[in-house]
DRENKETOR-330044 format. One record per residue: residue number from 1; residue in one letter; x, z, y of N, C-alpha, C in turn. Coordinates in pm, 1 decimal. Each point is the difference from the previous one (the first is absolute). Example, Ala and Ser with C-alpha at 12.3 -4.5 7.8 and 13.67 -1.06 7.14 Angstrom:
2
PT  resi  resn       n_u       n_w       n_v      ca_u      ca_w      ca_v       c_u       c_w       c_v
PT     1     a    1319.0     780.0    -569.0     -89.0       0.0     119.0      90.0       0.0     120.0
PT     2     s     -35.0     -72.0     105.0      82.0       6.0     119.0     -77.0      73.0     109.0
# end
This chain:
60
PT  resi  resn       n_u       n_w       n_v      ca_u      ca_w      ca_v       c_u       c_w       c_v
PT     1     x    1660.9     197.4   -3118.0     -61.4      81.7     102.7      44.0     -43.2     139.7
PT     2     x     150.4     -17.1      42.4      23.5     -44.6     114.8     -55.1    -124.4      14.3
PT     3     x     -46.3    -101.4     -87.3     -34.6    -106.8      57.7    -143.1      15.2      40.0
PT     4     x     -73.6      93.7     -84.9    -149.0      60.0      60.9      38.1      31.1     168.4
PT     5     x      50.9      93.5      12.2      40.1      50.0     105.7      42.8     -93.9     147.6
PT     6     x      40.7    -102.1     -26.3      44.5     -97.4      72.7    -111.8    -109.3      28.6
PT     7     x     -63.8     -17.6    -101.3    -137.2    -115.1      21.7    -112.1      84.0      66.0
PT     8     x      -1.1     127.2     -44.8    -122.4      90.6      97.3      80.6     -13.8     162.8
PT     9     x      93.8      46.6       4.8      81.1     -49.5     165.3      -9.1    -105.8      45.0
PT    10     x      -5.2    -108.7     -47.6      42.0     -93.5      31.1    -163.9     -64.3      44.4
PT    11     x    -117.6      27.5     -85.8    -142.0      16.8      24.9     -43.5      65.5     137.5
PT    12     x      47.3      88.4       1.2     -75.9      58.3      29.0      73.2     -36.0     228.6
PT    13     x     101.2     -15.3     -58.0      86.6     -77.2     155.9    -100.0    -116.6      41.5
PT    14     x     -21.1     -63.2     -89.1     -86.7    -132.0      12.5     -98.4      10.9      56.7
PT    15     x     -81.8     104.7     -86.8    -147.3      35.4      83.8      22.6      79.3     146.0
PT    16     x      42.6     109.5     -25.4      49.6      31.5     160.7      22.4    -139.0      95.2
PT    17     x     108.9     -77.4     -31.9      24.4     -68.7     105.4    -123.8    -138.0      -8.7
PT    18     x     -63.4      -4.7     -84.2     -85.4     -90.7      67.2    -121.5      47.5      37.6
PT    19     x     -45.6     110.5     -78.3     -62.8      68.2      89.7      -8.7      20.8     169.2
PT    20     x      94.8      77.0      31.9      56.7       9.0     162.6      -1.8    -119.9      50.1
PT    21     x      54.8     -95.0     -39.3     -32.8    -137.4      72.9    -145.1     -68.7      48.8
PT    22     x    -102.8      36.7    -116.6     -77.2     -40.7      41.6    -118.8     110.9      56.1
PT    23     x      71.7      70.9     -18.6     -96.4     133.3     124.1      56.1      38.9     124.5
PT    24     x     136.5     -64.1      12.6      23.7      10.5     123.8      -3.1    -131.7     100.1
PT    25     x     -45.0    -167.3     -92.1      -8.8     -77.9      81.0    -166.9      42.6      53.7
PT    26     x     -98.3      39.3     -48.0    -131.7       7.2      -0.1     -10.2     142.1      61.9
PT    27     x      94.6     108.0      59.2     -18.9      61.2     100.6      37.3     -64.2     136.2
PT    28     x     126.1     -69.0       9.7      16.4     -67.1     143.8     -30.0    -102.1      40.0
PT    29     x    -153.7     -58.4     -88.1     -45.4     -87.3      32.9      63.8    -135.2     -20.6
PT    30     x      78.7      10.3     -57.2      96.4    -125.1     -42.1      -3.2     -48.6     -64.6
PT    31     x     -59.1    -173.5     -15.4     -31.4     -98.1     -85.2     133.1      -5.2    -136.9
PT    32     x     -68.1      56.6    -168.3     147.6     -58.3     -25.3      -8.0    -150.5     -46.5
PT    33     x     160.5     -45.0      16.6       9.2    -117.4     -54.3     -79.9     -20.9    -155.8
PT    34     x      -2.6    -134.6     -69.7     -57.3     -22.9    -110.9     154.2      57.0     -64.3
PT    35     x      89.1     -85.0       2.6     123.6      57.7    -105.5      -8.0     137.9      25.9
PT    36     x      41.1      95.1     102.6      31.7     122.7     -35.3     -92.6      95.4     -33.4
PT    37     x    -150.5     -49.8     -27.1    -114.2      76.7     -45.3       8.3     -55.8    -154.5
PT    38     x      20.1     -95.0     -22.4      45.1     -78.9    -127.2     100.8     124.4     -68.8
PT    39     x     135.5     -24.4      17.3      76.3     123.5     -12.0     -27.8     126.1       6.6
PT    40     x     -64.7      41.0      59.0     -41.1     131.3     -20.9    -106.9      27.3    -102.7
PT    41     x     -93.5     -87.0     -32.5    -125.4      -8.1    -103.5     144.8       4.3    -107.7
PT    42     x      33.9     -92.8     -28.3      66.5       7.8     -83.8     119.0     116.8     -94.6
PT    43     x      27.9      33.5      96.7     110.2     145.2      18.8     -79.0     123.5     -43.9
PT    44     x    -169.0      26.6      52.7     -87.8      64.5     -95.2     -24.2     -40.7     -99.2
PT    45     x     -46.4    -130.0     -72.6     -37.5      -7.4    -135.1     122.3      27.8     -63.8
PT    46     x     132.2     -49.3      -5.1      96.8      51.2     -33.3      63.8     105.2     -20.4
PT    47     x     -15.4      85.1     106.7     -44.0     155.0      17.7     -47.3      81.1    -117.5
PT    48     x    -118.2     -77.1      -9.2    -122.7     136.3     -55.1      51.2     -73.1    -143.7
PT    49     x      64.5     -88.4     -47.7      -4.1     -41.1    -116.9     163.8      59.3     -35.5
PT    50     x      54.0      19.1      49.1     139.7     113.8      13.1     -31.0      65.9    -113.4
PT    51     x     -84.1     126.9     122.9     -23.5     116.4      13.8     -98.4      18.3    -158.1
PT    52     x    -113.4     -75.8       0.2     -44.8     -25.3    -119.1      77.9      -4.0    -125.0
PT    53     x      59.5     -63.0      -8.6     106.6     -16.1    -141.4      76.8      87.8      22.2
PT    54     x      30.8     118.3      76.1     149.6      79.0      -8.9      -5.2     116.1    -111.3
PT    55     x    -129.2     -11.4      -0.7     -14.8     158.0    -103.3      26.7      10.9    -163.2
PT    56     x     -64.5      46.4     -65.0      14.7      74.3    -128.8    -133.1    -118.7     -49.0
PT    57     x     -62.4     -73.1    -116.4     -85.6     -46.3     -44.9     -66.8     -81.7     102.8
PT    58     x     146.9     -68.0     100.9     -91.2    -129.9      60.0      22.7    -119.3     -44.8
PT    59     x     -86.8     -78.6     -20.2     -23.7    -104.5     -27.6     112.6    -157.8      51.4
PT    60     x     137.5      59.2     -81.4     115.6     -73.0      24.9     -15.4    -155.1     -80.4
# end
C-alpha cells in the first residue's frame, strides 16, 4: 500500500510540475526551449503513467 501511495505522489508531482511549466511559459509569452518543453512532455507522460498504475487492478 505505501508503495501505491508514493507512486500516486510521486505522479501526480510530475504532472503538476510539468503542467505549470508549460502554462506558465505560454502565459508570459515566453518561447520554451526545445529541451525544457522536452522535459516537461516527458514528466507528464510519466506522470499520468504513475498515477495510472498506483491503484487496485492496474495493469502492473
Amino acid at each position: 500500500m505505501a508503495t501505491d501511495v508514493r507512486r500516486l505522489g510521486l505522479g501526480a508531482a510530475l504532472l503538476l510540475a510539468g503542467s505549470v511549466g508549460i502554462l506558465l511559459s505560454g502565459t508570459m509569452n515566453a518561447p520554451l526551449p526545445k529541451l525544457t518543453a522536452g522535459i516537461a512532455i516527458l514528466g507528464l507522460a510519466v506522470g499520468s503513467l504513475l498515477v495510472g498504475t498506483s491503484g487496485d487492478g492496474a495493469a502492473a
